[in-house]
N, C-alpha and C positions, 0 to 999 in steps of 0.2 A: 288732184281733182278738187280738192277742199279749197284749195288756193284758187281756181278757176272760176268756181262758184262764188268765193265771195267775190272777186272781182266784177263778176258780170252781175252779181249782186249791185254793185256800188254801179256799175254803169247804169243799168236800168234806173237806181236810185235819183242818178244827178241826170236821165236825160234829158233827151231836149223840149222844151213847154212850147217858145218859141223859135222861130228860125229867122235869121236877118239875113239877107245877099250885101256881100259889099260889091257897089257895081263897078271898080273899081277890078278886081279880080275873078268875080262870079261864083267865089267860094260861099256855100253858107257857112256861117259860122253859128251852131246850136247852143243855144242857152240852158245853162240848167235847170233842174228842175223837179219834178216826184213823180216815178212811175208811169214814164211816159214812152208810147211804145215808139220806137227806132224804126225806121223803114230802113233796111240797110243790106245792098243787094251784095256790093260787095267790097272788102276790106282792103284797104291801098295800104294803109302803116296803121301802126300802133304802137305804144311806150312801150320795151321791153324791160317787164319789173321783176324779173328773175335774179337781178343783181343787189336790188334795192331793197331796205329795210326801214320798217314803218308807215307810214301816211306818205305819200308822193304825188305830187301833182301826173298827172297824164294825158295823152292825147289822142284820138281814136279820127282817122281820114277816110273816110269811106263814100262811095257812091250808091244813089237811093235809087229805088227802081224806075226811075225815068234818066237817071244819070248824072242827075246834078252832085256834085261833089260838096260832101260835108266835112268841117273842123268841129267835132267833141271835146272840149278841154272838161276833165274832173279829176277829184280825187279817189287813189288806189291803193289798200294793204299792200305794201312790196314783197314780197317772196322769200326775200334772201336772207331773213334771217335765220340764223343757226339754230337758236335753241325753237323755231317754231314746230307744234307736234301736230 
């Protein structure tokens, strides 16, 4: 649970300020940014950090309440370390 929290800690941290469409594919791709709220209706993938130990980069794919499809890239505490208490 500790670990969930910081995580979504660090998401909210780096969300998105701005939003760009590339027209090319129709994906936004979310910029980072400080405390900025997520419109995020629902979760397609996500970097699983249960294996990973340290700072990791990640990736969060989701659709916003009108449906447009968003790419989150930031940084994540990884999980997997051992001696974490």
């Amino acid at each position: 649970m500790k670990t969930l929290l910081i995580a979504f800690t660090a998401l909210l941290a780096t969300g998105s300020v701005f939003a760009a469409t590339t027209p090319d594919s129709g994906v936004i791709h979310d910029k980072t940014g400080f405390y900025v709220h997520l419109d995020i209706d629902k979760v397609l993938s996500s970097t699983d950090i249960s294996q990973a130990c340290g700072v990791i980069p990640a990736r969060l794919n989701y659709l916003d309440h009108q449906g447009r499809e968003h790419v989150l890239d930031y940084q994540v505490q990884g999980s997997g370390c051992t001696n974490d208490h």
